[in-house]
C-alpha positions in Angstrom: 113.1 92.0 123.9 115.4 90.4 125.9 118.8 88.4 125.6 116.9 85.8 127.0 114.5 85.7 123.9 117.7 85.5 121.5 118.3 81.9 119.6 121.4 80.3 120.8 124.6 82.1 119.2 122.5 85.0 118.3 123.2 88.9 118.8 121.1 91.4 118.5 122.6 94.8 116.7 121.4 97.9 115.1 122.9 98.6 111.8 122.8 102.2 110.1 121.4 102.3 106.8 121.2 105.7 105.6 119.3 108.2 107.4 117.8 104.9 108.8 118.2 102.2 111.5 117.8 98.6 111.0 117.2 96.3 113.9 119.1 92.9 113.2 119.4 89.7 114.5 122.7 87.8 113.3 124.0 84.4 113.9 126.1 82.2 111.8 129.3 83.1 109.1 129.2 82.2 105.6 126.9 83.1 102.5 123.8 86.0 103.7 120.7 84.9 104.3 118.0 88.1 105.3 114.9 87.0 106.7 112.3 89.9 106.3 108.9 89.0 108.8 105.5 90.1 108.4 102.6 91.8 110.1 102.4 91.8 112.7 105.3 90.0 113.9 109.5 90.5 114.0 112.4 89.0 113.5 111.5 87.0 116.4 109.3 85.1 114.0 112.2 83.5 112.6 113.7 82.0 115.7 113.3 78.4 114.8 115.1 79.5 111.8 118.2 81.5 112.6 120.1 78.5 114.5 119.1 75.8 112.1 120.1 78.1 109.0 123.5 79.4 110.9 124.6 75.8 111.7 124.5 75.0 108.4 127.0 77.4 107.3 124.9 80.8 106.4 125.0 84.1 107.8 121.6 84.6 108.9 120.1 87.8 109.5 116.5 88.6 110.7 115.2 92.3 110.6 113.1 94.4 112.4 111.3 95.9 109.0 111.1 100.0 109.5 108.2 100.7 111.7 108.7 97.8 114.1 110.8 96.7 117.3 113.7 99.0 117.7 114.1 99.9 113.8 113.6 103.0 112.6 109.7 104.5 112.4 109.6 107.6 110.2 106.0 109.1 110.3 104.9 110.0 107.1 103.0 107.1 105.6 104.7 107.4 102.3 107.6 106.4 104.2 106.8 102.8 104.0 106.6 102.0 100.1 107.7 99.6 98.8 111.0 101.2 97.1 111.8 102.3 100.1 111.7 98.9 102.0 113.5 97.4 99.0 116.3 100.5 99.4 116.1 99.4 103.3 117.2 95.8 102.5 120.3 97.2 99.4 121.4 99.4 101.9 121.6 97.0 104.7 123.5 94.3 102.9 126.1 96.9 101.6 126.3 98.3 105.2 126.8 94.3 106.4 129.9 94.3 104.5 128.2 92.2 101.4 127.6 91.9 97.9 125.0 90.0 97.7 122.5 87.7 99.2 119.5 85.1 99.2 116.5 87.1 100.7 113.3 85.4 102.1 110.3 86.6 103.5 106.9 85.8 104.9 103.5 87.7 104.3 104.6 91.1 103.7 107.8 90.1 103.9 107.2 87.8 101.0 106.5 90.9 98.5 109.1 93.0 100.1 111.6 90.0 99.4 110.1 89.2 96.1 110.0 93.0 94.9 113.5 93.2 96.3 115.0 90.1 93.9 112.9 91.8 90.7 114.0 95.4 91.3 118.0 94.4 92.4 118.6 90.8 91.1 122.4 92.4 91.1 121.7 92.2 94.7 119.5 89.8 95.8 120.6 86.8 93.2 118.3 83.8 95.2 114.5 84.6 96.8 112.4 82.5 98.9 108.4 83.8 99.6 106.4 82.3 102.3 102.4 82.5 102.2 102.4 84.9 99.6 103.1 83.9 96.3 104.8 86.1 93.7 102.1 88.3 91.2 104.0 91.2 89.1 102.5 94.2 89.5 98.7 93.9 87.5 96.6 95.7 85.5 94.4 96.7 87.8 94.9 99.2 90.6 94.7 96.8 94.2 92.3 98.9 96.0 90.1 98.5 93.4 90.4 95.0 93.0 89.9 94.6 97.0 86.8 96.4 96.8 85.4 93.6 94.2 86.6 90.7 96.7 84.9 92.3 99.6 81.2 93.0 98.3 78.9 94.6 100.8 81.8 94.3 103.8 85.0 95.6 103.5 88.3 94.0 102.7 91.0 93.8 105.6 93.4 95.8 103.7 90.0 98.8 103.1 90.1 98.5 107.1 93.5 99.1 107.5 93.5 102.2 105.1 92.0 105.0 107.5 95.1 106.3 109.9 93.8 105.3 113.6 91.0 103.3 113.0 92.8 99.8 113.1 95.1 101.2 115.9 92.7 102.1 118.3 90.9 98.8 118.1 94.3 96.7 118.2 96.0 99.0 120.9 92.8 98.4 122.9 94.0 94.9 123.4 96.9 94.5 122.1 97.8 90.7 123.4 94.2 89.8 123.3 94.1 91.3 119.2 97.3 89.5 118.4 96.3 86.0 119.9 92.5 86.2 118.2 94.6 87.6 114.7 97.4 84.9 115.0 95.5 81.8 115.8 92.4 83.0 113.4 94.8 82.7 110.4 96.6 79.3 111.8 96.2 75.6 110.4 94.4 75.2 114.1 92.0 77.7 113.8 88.1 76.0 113.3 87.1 75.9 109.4 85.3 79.3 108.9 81.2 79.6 108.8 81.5 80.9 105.5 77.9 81.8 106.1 79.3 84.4 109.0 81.9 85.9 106.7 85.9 85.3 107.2 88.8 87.6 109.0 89.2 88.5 105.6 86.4 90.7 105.9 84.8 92.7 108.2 81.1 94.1 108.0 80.6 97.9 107.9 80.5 99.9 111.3 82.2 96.5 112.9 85.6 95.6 114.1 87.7 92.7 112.8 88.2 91.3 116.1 84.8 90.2 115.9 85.2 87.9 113.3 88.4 86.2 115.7 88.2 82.9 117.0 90.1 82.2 120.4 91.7 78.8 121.3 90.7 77.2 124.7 94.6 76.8 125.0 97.5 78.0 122.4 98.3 75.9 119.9 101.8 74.4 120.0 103.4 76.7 117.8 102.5 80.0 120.2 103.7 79.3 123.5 102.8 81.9 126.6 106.2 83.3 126.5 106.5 84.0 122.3 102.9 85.8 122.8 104.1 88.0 125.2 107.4 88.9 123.5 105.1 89.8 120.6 102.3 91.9 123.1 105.2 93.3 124.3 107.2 94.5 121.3 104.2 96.1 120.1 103.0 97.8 123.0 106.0 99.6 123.0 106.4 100.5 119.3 102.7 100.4 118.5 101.0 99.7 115.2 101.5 102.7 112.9 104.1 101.8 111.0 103.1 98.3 110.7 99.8 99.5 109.0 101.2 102.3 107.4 102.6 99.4 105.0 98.8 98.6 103.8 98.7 102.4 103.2 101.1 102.0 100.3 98.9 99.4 98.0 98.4 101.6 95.4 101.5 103.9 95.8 103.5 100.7 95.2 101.3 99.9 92.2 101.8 103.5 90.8 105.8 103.4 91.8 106.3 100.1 89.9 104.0 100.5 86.9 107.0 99.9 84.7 107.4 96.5 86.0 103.9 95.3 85.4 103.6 91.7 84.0 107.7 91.4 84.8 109.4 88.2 86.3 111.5 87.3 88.5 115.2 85.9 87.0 117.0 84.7 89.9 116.9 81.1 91.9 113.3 81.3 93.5 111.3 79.0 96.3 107.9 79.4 97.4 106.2 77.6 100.8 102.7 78.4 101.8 99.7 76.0 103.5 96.3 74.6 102.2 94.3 76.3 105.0 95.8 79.7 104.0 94.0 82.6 102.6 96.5 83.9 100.8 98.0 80.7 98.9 94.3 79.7 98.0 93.6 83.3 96.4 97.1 82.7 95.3 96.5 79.8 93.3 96.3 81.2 90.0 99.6 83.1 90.8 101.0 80.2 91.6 100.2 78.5 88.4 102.0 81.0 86.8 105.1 80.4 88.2 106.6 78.8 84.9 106.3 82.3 83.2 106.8 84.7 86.6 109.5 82.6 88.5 111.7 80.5 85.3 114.4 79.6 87.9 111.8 78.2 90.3 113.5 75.5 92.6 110.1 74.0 94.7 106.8 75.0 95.3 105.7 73.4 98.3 102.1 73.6 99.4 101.8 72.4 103.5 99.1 70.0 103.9 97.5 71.4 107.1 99.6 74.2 107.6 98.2 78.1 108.0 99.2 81.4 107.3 102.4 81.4 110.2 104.2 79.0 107.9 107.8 79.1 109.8 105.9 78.9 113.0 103.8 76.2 112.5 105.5 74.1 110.6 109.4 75.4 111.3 111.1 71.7 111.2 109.5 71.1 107.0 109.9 75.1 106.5 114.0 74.6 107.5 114.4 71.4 105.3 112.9 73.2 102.5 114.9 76.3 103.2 118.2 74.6 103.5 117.3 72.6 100.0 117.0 75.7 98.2 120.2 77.2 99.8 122.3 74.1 99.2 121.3 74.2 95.7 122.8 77.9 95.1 
């Protein structure tokens, strides 16, 4: 990354949490705002939202999550449960000189910011998901409920679950995986054959770049220059960490068994699109919203919009943002 790549105003630190180090990208002064990103991005995936959040009078910081860009990347796959994220994010507010503040997140970022609000409401008194609406922890352990979805293939997350496997086909290609991944999950992508399967899936003995589709030209969201700060980022720190997160499904299902069917007290906002996989399967989580999220300020549904909400869509993502803020 480079200063160049920085929103206007912006620095770029590393803070000390613990035996840990958190990348951060600050801007603004007033109330905190923590943006967590998802797989496989960075903070960078919030740089249409830094400058618009910091002008209106938040301090907004975007992290590197542990295992990616120059935070901290511990080896052990256990390393990257969810308590530990949610300790990541406690520990880095404290060290920021806070008490409190509003965390949001997108795709993985959405659970670690919604498991971060129902674990330390003390903490986190205001949560925002993005993509991935909130589910208390089930019944049902995940991997066995991803092995239902999948039927004679296997799930994404099943794919992921095998250290190397998914690394050596990403790392293979690493700009060429992220562009097919990133534009395959997009608004712009073409509707799915559902007849060939989805990237959802991917058939036994195949890869999931084989279920990509590729755009003639990038989509306006995904210019030249923020693929390659992504290609590069990740060809420096790699992909173990990042997957090691999928490793945890069940871990965080056994670690938070005591919070099964819980909700989530504090001010809550959730933004996803109709032509995302995870807000359609999330539809009956989001229907239960009255009973999960009672302080829920919006849920807004993106007509159009895909799975890189902030990116696609960042001018209707900030207006909804900055609603929910103002009306802390």
């Amino acid at each position: 990354m480079s200063a160049a790549h920085l929103p206007a105003g912006a620095r770029s630190h590393v803070v000390q949490v613990g035996d840990h180090r958190v990348h951060c990208v600050e801007a603004g002064e007033g109330p905190l705002v923590l943006l967590v990103h998802g797989y496989p991005e960075s903070w960078y995936s919030w740089r249409h939202q830094i400058p618009a959040l910091a002008a209106a009078g938040y301090r907004t910081v975007a992290i590197d999550v542990r295992g990616y860009g120059r935070s901290s990347k511990p080896l052990a796959v256990e390393d990257y449960r969810m308590v530990r994220l949610v300790a990541d994010n406690v520990g880095l507010v404290a060290a920021l000189g806070e008490r409190t503040a509003t965390i949001i997140g997108h795709d993985w970022g959405a659970p670690i910011a919604w498991n971060s609000a129902m674990l330390r409401p003390d903490v986190f008194t205001a949560v925002a998901g993005l993509s991935v609406p909130f589910a208390p922890p089930g019944e049902v352990r995940p991997s066995v409920a991803m092995r239902a979805m999948a039927g004679d293939e296997e799930f994404y997350v099943e794919y992921f679950q095998e250290p190397g496997r998914a690394e050596a086909e990403i790392e293979a290609d690493v700009r060429g995986w992220l562009l097919g991944f990133m534009f395959s999950g997009s608004g712009d992508a073409p509707p799915p054959d559902l007849t060939k399967g989805t990237i959802a899936t991917i058939p036994r003995g195949a890869r999931m770049r084989d279920r990509f589709s590729f755009p003639d030209t990038l989509p306006a969201w995904l210019t030249e220059d923020d693929l390659e700060v992504y290609t590069s980022e990740f060809e420096h720190s790699g992909f173990r960490g990042p997957l090691n997160r999928y490793r945890n499904v069940d871990r965080d299902w056994e670690d938070l068994a005591a919070f099964r069917g819980a909700r989530i007290d504090v001010p809550a906002l959730f933004v996803g699109g109709d032509r995302d996989g995870p807000t359609v399967w999330g539809a009956p989580a989001i229907a239960a919203f009255g009973t999960t999220l009672p302080k829920l300020h919006r849920s807004i549904v993106l007509e159009g919009c895909g799975h890189w909400t902030q990116q696609e869509r960042p001018a209707e993502v900030n207006e909804a943002l900055l609603d929910f803020l103002r009306s802390l």
